[in-house]
Structure formats: C-alpha cells, structure tokens
N, C-alpha and C positions, 0 to 999 in steps of 0.2 A: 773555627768558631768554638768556642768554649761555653757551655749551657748549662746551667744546672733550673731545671724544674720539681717543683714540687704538689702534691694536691693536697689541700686543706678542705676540710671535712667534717661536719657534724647532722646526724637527723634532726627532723621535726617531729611536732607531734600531731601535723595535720592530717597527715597520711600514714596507714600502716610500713609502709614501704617507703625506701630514702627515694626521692624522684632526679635529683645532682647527681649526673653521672657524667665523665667525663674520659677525654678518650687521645693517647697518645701515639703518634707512628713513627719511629724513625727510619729512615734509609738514608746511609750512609750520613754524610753530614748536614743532611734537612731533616726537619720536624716538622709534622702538625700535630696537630693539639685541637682539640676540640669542647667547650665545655658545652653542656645543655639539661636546663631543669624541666621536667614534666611536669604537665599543667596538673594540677589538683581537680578540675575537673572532670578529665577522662578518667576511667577507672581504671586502663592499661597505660598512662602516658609516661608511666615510672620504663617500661620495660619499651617503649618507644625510643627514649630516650637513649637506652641502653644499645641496641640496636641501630641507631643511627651511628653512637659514636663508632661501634664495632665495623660496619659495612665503611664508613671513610675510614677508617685509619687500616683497615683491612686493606681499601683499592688502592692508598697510598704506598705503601710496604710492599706491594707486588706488583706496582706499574713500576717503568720505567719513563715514562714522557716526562716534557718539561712540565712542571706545575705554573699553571696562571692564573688569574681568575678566572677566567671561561672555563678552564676545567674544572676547578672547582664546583662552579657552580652545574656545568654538565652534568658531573657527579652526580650533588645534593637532585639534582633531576633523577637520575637515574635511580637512586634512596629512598625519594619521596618515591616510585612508579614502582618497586619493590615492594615496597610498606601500606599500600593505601590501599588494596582488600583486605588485608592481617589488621591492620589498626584501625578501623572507620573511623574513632568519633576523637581520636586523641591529638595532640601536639603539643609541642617544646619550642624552649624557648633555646638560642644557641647560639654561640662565637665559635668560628674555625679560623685558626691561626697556623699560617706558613714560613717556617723560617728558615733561611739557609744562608750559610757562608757572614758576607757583608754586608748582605740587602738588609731592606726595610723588613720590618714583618707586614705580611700581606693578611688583614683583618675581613672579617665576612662577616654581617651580624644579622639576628634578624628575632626581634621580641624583647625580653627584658634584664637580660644578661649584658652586663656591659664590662669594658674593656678600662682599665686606668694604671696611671701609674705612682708606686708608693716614692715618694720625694724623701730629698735627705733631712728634711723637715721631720718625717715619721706622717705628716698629714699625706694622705691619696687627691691624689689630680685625675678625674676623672673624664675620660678622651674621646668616650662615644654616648649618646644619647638613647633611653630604649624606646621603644614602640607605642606607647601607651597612648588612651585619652588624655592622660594628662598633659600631653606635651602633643597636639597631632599636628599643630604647626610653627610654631618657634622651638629654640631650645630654653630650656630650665633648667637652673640650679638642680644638682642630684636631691640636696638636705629638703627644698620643696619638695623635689618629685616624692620622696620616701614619706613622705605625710600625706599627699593627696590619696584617697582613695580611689579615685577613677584611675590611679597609675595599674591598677589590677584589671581592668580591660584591654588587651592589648590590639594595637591595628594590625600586627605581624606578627610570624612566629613562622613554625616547619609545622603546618597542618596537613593531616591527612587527606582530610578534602579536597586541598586543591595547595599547589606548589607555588607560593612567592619570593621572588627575586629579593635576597640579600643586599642591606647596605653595602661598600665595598669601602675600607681604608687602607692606609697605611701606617704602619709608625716606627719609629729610628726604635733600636734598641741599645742600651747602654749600662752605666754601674745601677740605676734606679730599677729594682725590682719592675717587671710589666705585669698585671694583674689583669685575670680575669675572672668576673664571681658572677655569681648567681646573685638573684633578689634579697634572696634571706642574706646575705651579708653586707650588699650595700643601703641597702633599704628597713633592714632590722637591729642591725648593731648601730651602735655608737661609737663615734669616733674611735676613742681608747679599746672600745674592745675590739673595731677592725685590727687592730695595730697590734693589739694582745692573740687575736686570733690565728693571726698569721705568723705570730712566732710559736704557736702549739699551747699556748694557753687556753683551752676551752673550758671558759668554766659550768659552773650547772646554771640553768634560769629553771624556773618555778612554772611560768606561763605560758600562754601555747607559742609556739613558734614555727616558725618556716623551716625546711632542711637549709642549710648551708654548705654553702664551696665556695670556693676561690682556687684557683690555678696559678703558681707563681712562677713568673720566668725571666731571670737573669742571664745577659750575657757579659762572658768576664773578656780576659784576653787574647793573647794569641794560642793556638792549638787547635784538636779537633774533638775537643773530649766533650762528651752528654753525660751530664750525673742526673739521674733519677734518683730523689732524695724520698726516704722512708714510702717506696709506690707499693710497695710487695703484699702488704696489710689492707690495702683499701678496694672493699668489696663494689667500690661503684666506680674503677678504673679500673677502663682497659688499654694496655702496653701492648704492642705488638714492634716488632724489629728485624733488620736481614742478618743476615748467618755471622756475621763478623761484628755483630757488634758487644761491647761489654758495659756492662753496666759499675 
C-alpha cells in the first residue's frame, strides 16, 4: 500500500488557542489517523483534544493485536476513563481512521467532523453525516447543514462526562483524495476556497472564523511506502511510528 497524507491547517479567531488537532500512528504498513476539534466551549477542550489524539495513536504504535472496531472502540473507552477527572467539563468532536494493506478504511465518528471525498470533478462528496440538531433524524445536504444554526449543538461527541459509542463505517480507498475536516472547513469555506485550501492556498479573511483542518489521504499503487507530506511544521499534529520506518 502506497499513502501519501497530508494535514491542512489554519487557526481561528475564536479561541486563543488552535483547538484542530490531529494525530497519526504508523506501524509497519497500517495507519491511523485521527482528526478532532475542541469544543469552544470548554476552556481546556483545545488540550483535550490534543491528548486524545496523542494516547490513540500512542496505543496504536506499541500494540501488536489485530485492530477492529471493538478495539478501537475499547480504546476510545479506555481515553475517555483516563481523561475524565483531568478534563471535567470539556469535549471534541472526532474521526479515527484505520488503514491497512487492501482493506477498506475502517471509519469511527462521532460529532461534527466529517469524512468525504474530493472527486476528479475538484467538487467534495461528502460520506458521513455530523451529530448535530440539525440533522437528529434524517440525513441533510452538508451546503444546508453549514447554514443552520442548530448544526452547532451537537447530540455526540468524545465527552468527558460520560463515554458515547461511535458511528462505525467503511470506505474503499482509491486515486480520489479521502478527506477528513473539521467544521471550520466544511461548514465555513466555500466551495473554491475548499479546493484552494487543500492545495496550500490559505488566504487571509478579515472576519471571525472557526480554526480549520482537514486531513488528506491518498492511496496510490503498488508498494509499501507512507509519505508524510510537509507534517514536520504543524504544531497541532502528532506523528508517532516503529523503529523502521522512514519518512
């Protein structure tokens, strides 16, 4: 399997602190990845967030077992029961993504981070639904969701209070970049500037805005090679890897 990822990155102006932080593990030829924004309402959910991605992609890199979804989610148990005297009043929103060899990637979601993919069109096809009021029981158009207001109360998420069970998907991976962003990018740009943003075009806005991310992951050919594309710079990812691997 052949991979090249990358993370796309800009603060807001809501919060002193970026709260997108996102979190990569490789062992040998699997990945996870993880993205998750902290809610603006806790005052620590920036450094919650940061810490979750840290502790998965940490247990990933030094286990050995198969990954499934039950572990996974085990895990994310085990994260949340770590975390919930340190963080009382905070939580994030998040996708954990599993990829190995041929399979599918194995999707985990749970709040307003969602998962899509950018088409040879240049337009994003968006694959999973978030959490919100505005959607509690059909699905919606994303371009609606990102105009309703109530899409900012969410039904799910990775709270400290109390531990809720993850959506679970799957999705093929192929030449179509797979994205995974945060609100601030599907929810606050527009079209052209998604598509500007994920080639490193950031430009300046004037007005307040959300932090943004997005996570991009292509898989190309045959091989077993992982390129981590410009990761080295980005203070709200964390990389962790086993002894043999190169970047």
């Amino acid at each position: 399997m052949t991979l090249q990822i990358q993370w796309h990155y800009r603060q807001g102006t809501r919060t002193a602190d970026n709260r997108d932080h996102a979190g990569i593990g490789i062992r040998g030829d699997a990945v996870l990845a993880i993205v998750l924004d902290g809610s603006t309402s806790g005052s620590a959910s920036g450094d919650f967030a940061r810490e979750i991605a840290r502790r998965m992609v940490d247990w990933f890199v030094a286990g050995a077992e198969a990954v499934t979804a039950d572990t996974l989610i085990a895990q994310l148990r085990v994260t949340h029961a770590a975390l919930t005297m340190v963080f009382r009043t905070d939580s994030a929103s998040y996708v954990l993504v599993y990829l190995e060899a041929t399979r599918p990637a194995l999707v985990l979601h749970s709040g307003d981070c969602l998962v899509g993919r950018c088409e040879e069109n240049g337009r994003i096809a968006w694959l999973t639904q978030p959490h919100t009021l505005a959607n509690p029981l059909l699905p919606m158009a994303i371009e609606s969701l990102a105009k309703d207001p109530t899409r900012h109360l969410l039904t799910r998420s990775f709270r400290s209070k109390r531990f809720i069970t993850p959506d679970l998907n799957s999705f093929e991976l192929d030449n179509r970049p797979l994205l995974v962003a945060t609100d601030g990018f599907w929810a606050e740009l527009k079209e052209n500037q998604q598509v500007a943003f994920i080639e490193g075009l950031v430009g300046t806005v004037d007005q307040e805005r959300d932090d943004c991310g997005v996570l991009s992951i292509l898989r190309g050919g045959s091989g077993s090679e992982i390129e981590l594309i410009d990761t080295e710079a980005a203070p709200n990812l964390y990389v962790a890897h086993g002894p043999n691997f190169r970047r």
